[in-house]
N, CA, C and O atoms as a MOPAC input file, in Angstrom:
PM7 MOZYME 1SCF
protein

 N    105.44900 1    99.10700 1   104.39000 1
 C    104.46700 1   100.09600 1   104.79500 1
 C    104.49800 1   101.24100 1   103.79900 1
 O    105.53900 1   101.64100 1   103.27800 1
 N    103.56600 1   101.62900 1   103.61800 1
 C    103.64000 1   103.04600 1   102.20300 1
 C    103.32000 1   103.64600 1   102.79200 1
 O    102.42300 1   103.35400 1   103.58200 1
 N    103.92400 1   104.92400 1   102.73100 1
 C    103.32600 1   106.51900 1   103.67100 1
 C    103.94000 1   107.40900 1   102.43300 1
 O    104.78800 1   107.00400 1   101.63800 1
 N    103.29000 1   108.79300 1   102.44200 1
 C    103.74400 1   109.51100 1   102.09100 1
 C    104.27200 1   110.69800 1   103.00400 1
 O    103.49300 1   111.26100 1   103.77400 1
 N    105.73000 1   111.10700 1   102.90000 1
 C    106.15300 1   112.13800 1   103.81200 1
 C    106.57300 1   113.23700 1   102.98400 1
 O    107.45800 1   113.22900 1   102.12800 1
 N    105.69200 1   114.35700 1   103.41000 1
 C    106.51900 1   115.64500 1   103.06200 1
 C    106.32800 1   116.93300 1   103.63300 1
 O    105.20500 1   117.21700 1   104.04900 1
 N    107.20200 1   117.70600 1   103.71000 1
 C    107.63400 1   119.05900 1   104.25200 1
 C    106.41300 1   119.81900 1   104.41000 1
 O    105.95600 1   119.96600 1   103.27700 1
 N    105.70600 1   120.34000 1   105.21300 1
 C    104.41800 1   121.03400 1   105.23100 1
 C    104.42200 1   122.34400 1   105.95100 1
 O    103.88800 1   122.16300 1   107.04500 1
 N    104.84500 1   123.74200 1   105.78300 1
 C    104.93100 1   124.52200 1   106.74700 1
 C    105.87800 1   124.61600 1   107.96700 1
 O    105.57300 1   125.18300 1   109.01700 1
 N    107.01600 1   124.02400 1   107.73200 1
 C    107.88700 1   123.73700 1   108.59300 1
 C    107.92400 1   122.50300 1   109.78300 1
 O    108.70300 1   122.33500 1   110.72200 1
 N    106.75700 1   121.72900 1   109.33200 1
 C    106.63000 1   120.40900 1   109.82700 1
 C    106.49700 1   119.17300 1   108.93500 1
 O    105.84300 1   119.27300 1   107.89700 1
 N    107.36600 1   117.42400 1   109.44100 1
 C    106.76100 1   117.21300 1   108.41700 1
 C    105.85600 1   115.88200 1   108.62900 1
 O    106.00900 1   115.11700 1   109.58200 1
 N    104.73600 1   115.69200 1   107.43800 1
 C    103.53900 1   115.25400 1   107.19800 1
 C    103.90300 1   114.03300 1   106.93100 1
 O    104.53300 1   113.91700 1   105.88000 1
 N    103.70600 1   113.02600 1   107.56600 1
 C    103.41000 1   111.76200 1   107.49500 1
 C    101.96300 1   111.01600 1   107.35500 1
 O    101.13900 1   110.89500 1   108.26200 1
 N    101.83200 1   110.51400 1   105.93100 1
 C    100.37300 1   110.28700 1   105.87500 1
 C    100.28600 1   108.68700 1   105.12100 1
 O    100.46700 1   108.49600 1   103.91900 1
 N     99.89900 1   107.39500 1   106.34800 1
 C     99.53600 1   106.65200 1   105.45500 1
 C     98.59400 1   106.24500 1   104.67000 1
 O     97.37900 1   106.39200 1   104.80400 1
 N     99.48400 1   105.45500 1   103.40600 1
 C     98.48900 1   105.41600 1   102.24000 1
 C     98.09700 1   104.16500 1   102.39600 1
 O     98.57600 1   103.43800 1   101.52500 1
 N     97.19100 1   103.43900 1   103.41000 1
 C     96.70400 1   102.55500 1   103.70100 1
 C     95.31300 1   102.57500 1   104.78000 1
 O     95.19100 1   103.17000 1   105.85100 1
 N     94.19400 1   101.55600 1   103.94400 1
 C     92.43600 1   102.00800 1   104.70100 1
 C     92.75800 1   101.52900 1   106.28000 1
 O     92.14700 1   102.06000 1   107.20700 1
 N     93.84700 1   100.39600 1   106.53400 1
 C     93.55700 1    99.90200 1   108.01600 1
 C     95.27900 1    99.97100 1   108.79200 1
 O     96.34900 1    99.83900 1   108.19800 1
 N     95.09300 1   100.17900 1   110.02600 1
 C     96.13600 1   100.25200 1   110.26200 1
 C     96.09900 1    99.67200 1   111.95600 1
 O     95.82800 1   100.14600 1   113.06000 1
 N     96.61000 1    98.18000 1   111.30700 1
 C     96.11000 1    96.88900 1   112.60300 1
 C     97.57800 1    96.28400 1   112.82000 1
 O     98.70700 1    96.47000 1   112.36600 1
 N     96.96300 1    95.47800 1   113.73800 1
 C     98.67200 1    94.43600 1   114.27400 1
 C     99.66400 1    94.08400 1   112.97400 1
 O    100.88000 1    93.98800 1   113.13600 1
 N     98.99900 1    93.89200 1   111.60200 1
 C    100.19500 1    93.37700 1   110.90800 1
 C    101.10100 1    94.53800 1   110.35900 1
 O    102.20200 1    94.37000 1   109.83400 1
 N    100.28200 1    96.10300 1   110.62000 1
 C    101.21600 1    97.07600 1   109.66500 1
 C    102.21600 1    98.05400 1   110.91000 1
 O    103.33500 1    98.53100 1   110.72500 1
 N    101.24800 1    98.13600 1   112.33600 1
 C    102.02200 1    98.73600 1   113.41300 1
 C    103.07500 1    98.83000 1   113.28000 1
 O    103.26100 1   100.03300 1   113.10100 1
 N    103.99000 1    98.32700 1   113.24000 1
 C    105.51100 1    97.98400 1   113.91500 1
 C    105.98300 1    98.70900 1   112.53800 1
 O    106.71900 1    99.69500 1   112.58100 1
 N    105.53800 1    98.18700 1   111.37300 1
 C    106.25400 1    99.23600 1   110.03000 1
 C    106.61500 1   100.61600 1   110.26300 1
 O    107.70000 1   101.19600 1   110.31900 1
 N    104.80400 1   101.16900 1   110.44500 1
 C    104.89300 1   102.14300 1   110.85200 1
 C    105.58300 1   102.78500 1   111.75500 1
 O    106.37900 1   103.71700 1   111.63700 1
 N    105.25500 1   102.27600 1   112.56200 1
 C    105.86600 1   103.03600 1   113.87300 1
 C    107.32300 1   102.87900 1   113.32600 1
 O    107.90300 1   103.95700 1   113.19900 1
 N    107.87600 1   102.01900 1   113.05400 1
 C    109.69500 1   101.84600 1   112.55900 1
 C    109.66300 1   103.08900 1   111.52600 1
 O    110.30600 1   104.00600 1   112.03500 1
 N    109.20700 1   103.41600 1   110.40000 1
 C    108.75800 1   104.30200 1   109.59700 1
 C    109.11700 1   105.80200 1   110.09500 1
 O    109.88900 1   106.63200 1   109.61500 1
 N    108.39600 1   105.83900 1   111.06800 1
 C    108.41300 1   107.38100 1   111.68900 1
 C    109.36700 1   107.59600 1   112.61000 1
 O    109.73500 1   108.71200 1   112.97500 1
 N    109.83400 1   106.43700 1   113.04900 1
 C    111.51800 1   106.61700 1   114.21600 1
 C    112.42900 1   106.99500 1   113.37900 1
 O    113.35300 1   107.75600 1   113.66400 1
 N    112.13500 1   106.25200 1   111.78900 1
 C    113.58700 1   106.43500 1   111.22100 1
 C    113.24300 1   107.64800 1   110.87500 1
 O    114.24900 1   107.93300 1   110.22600 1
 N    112.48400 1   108.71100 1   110.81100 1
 C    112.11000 1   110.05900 1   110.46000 1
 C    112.84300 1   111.17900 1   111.62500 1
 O    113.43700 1   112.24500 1   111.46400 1
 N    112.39000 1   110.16500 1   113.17800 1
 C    112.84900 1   111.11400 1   113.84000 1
 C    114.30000 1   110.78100 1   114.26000 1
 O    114.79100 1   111.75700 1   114.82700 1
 N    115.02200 1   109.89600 1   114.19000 1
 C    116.04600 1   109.64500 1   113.80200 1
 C    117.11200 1   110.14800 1   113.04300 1
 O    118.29900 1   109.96400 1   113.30800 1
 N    116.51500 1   111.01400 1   111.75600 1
 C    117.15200 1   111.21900 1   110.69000 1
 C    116.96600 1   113.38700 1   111.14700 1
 O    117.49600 1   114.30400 1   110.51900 1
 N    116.17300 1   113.48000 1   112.22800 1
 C    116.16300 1   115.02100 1   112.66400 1
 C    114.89200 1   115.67100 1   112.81000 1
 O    114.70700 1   116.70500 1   113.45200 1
 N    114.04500 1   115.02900 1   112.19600 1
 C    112.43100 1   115.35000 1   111.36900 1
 C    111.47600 1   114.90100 1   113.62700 1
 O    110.89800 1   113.91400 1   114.08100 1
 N    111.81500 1   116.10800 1   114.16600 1
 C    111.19700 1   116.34400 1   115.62500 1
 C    109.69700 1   117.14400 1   115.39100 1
 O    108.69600 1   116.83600 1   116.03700 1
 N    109.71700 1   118.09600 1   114.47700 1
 C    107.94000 1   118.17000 1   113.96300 1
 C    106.76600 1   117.43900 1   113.44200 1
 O    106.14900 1   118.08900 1   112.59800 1
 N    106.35600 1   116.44500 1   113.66700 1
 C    105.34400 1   115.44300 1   113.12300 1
 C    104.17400 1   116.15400 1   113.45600 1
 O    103.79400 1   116.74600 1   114.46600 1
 N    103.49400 1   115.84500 1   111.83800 1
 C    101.93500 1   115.54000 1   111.91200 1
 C    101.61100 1   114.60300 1   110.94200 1
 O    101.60700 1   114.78600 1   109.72500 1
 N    101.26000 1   113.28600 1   111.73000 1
 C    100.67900 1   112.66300 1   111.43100 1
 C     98.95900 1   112.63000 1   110.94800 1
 O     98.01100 1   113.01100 1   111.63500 1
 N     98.92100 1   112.12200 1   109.73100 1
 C     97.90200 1   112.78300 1   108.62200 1
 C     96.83500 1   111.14200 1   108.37800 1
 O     96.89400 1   110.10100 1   107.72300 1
 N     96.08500 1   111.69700 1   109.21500 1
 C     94.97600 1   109.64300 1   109.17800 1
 C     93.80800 1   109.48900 1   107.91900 1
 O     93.04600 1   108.55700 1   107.66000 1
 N     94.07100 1   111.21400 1   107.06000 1
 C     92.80400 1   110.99800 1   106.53400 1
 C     92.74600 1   110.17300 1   105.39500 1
 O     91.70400 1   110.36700 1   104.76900 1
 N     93.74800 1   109.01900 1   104.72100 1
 C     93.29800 1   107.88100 1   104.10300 1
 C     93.24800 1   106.78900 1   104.62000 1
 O     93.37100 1   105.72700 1   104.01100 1
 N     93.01900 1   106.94700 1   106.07900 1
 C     92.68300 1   105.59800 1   106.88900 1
 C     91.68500 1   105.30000 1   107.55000 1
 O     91.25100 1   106.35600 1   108.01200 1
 N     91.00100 1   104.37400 1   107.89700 1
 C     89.17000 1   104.14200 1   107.41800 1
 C     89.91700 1   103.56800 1   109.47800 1
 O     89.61700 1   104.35300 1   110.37800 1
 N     90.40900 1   102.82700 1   109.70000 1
 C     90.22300 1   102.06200 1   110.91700 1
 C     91.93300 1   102.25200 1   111.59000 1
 O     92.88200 1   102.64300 1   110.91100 1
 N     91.97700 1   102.01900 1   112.48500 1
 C     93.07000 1   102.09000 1   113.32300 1
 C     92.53900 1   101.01400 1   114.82700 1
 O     91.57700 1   101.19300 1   115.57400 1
 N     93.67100 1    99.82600 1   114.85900 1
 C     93.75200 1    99.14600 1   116.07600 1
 C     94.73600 1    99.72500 1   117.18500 1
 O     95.53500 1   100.64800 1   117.03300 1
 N     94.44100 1    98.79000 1   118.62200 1
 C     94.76900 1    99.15200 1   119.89100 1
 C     96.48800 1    99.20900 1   119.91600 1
 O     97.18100 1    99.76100 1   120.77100 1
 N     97.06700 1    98.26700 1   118.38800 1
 C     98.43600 1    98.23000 1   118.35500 1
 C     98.93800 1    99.50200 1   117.86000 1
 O     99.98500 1   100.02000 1   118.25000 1
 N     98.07700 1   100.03200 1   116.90200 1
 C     98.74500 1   101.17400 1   116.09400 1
 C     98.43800 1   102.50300 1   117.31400 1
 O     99.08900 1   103.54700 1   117.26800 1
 N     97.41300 1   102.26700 1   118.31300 1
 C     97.17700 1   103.54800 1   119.26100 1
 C     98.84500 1   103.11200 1   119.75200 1
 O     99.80800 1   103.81000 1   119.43500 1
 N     98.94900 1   102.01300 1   120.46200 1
 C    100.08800 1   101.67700 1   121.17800 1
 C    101.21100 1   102.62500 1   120.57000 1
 O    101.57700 1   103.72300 1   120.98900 1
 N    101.59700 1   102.00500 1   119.62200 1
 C    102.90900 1   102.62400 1   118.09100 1
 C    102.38900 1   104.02800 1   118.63000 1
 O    102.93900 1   104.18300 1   119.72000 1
 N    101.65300 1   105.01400 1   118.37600 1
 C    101.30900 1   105.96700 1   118.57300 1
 C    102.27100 1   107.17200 1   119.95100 1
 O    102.93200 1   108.20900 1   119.99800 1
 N    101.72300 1   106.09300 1   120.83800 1
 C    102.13300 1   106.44500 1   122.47400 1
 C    104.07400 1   106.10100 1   122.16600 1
 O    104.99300 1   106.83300 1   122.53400 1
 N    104.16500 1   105.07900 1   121.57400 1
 C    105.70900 1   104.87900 1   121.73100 1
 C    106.39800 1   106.35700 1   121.04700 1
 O    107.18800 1   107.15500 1   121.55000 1
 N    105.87600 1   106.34200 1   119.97800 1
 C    106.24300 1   107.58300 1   119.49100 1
 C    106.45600 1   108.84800 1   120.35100 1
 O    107.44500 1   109.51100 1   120.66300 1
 N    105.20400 1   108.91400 1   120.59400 1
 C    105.16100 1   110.00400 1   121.41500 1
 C    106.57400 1   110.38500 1   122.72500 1
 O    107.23000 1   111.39700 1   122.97300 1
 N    106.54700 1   109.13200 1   123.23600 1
 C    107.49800 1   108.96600 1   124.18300 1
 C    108.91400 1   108.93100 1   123.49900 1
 O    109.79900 1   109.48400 1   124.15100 1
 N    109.29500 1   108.35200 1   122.24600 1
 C    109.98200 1   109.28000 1   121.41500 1
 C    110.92100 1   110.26000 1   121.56900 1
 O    112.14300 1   110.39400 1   121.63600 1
 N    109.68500 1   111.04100 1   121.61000 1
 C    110.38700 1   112.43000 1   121.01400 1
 C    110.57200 1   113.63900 1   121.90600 1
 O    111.01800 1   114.78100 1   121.79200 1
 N    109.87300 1   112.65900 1   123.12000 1
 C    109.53400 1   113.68600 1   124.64200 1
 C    110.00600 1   114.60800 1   124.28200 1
 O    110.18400 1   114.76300 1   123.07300 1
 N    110.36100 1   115.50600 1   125.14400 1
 C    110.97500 1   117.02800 1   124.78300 1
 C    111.63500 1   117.59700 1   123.70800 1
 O    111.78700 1   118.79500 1   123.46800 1
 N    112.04200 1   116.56400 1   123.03600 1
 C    112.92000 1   117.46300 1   121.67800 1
 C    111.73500 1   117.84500 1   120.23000 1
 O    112.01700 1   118.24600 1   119.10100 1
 N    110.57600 1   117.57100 1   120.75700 1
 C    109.72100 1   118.38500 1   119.11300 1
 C    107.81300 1   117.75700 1   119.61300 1
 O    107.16300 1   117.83600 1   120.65600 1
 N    107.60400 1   117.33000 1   118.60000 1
 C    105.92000 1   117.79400 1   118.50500 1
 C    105.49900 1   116.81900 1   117.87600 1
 O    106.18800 1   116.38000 1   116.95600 1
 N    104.02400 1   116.10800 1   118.26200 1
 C    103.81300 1   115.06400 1   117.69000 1
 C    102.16400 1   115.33200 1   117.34600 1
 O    101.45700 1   115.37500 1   118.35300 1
 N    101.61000 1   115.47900 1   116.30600 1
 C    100.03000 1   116.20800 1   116.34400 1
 C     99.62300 1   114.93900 1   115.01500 1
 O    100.33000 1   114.29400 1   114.24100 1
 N     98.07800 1   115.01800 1   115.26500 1
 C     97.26300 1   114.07500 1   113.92300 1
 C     96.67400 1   114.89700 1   113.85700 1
 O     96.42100 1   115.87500 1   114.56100 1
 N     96.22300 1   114.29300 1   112.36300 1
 C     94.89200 1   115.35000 1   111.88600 1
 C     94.30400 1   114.12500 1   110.89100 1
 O     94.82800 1   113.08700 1   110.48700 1
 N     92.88300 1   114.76100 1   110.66800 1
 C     92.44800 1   113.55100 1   109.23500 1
 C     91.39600 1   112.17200 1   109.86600 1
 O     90.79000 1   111.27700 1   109.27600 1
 N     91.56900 1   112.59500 1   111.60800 1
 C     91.05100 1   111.12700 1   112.18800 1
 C     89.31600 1   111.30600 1   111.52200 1
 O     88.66700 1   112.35000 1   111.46900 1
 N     88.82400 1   109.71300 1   111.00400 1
 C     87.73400 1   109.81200 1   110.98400 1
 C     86.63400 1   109.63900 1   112.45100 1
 O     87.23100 1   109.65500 1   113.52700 1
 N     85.65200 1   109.53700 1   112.48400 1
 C     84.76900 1   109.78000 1   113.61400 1
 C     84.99800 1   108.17700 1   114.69200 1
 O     85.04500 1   108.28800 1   115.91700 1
 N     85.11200 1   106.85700 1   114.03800 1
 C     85.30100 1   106.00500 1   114.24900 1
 C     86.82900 1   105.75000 1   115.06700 1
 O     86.99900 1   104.97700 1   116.01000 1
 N     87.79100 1   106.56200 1   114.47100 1
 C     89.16800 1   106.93600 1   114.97300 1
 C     89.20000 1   107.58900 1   116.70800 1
 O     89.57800 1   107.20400 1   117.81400 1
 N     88.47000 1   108.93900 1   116.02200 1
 C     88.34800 1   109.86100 1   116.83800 1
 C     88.21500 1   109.33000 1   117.95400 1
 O     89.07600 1   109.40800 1   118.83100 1
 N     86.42900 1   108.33400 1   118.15100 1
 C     85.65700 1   107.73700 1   119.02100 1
 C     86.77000 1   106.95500 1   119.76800 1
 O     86.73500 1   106.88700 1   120.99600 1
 N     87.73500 1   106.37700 1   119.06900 1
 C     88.32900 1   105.18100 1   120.21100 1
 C     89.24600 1   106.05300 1   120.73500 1
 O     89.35300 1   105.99300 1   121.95900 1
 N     90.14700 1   107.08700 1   119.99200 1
 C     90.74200 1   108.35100 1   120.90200 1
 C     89.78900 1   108.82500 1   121.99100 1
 O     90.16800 1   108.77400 1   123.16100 1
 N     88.78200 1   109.20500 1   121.73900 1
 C     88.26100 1   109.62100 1   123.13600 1
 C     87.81200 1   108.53900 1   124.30200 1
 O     87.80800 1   108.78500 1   125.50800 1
 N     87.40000 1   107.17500 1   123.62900 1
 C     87.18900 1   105.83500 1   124.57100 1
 C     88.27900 1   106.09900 1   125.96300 1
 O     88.18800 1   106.36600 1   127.16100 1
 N     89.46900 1   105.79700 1   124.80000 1
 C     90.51000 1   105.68100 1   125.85500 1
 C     91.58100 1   106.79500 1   126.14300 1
 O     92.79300 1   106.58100 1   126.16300 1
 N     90.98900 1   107.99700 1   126.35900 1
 C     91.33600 1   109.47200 1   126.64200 1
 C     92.38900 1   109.45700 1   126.03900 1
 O     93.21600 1   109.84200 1   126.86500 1
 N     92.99100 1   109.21200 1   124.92100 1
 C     93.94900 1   109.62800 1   124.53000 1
 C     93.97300 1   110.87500 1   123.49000 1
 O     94.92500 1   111.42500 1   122.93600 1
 N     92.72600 1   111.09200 1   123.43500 1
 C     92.18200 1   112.88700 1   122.70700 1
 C     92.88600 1   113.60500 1   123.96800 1
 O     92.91700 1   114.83300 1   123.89600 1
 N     93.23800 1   113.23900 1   124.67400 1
 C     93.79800 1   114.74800 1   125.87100 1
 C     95.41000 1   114.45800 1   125.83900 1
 O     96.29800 1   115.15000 1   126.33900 1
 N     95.55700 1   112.96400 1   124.94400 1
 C     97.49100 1   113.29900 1   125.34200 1
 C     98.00700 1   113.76400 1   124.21000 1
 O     99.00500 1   114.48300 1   124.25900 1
 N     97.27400 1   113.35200 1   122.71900 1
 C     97.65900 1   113.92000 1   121.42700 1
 C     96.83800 1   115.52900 1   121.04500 1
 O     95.76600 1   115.99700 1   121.42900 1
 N     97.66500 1   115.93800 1   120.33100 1
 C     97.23000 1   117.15400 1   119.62800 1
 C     95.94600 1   116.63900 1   118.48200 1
 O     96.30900 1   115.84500 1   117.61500 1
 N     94.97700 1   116.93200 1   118.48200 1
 C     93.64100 1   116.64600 1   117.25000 1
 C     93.39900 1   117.42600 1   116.52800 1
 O     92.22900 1   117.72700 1   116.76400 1
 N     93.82100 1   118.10400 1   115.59900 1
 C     92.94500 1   118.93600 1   114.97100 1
 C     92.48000 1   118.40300 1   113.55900 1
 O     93.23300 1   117.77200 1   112.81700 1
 N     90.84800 1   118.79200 1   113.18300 1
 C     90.52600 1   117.92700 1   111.71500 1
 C     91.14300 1   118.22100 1   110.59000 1
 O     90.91000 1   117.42600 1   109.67900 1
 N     91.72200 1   118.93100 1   110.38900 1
 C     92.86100 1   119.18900 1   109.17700 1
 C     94.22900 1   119.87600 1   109.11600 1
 O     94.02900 1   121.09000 1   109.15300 1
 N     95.25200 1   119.66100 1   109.05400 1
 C     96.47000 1   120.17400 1   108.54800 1
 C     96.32900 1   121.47700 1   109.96800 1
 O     96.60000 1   121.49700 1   111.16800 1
 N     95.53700 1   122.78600 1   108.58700 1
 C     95.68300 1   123.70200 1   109.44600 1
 C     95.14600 1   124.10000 1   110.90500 1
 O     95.40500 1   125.02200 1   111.67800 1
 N     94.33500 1   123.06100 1   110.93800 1
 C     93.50800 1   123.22200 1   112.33800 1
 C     94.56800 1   122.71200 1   113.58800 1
 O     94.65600 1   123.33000 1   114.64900 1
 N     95.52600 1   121.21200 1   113.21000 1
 C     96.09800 1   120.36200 1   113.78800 1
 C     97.57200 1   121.72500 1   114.57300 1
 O     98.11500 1   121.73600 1   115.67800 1
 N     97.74400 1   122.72300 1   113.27000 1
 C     98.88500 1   123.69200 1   113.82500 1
 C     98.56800 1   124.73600 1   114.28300 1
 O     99.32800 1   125.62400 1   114.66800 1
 N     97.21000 1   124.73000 1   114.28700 1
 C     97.37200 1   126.27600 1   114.27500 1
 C     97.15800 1   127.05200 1   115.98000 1
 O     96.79600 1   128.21000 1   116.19000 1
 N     97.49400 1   126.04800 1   116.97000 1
 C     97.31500 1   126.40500 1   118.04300 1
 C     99.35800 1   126.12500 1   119.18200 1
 O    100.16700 1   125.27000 1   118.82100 1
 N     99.53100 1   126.78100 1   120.02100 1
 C    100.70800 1   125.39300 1   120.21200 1
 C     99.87200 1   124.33100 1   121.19700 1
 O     98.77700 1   124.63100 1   121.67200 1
 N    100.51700 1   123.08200 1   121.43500 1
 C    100.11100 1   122.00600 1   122.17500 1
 C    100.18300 1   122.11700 1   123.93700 1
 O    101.18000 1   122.08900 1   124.65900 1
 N     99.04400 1   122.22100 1   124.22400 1
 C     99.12000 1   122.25300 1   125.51200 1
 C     99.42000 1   121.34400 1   126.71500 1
 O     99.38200 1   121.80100 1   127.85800 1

């Protein structure tokens, strides 16, 4: 799985460098970002804007995460395209993740 991770404002930025992100790359990922929070890294923002599509596995990976990190830190995206967005709001999961369309939009509130 290729991502790029780095330090952003005291959170850090996980952004993959891949257009689709379906059943065969999920599990990378998601393994990817455990070993992040694993290693101490409890601030995530996850960064979608070089990814064109996202499947029901990678929402899944998503939620595991989330559950994660329950109380010990923060889990926010930014970057979703409209197509992204759309299946976040399909299946209300725009109300369990943090959305904001860029970086600074994604922090600049806390998560309610």
């Amino acid at each position: 799985m290729n991502i790029a991770v780095e330090e952003w404002e005291g959170v850090t930025v996980v952004a993959p460098l891949i257009r689709r992100l379906d059943a065969s790359v999920a599990g990378g990922f998601r393994q990817e970002v455990v070993s992040l929070i694993e290693q101490g890294h409890h601030q995530l923002l996850l960064d979608f804007s070089q990814v064109d599509f996202i499947d029901s596995s990678c929402l899944g990976a998503l939620v595991s995460l989330l559950k994660l990190l329950n109380n010990r830190g923060d889990l926010r995206l930014c970057g979703l395209n409209d197509n992204i967005l759309g299946m976040f709001r399909i299946t209300r999961m725009d109300r369990v993740f943090h959305i904001g369309a860029d970086r600074q939009q994604a922090l600049a509130r806390p998560h309610t």
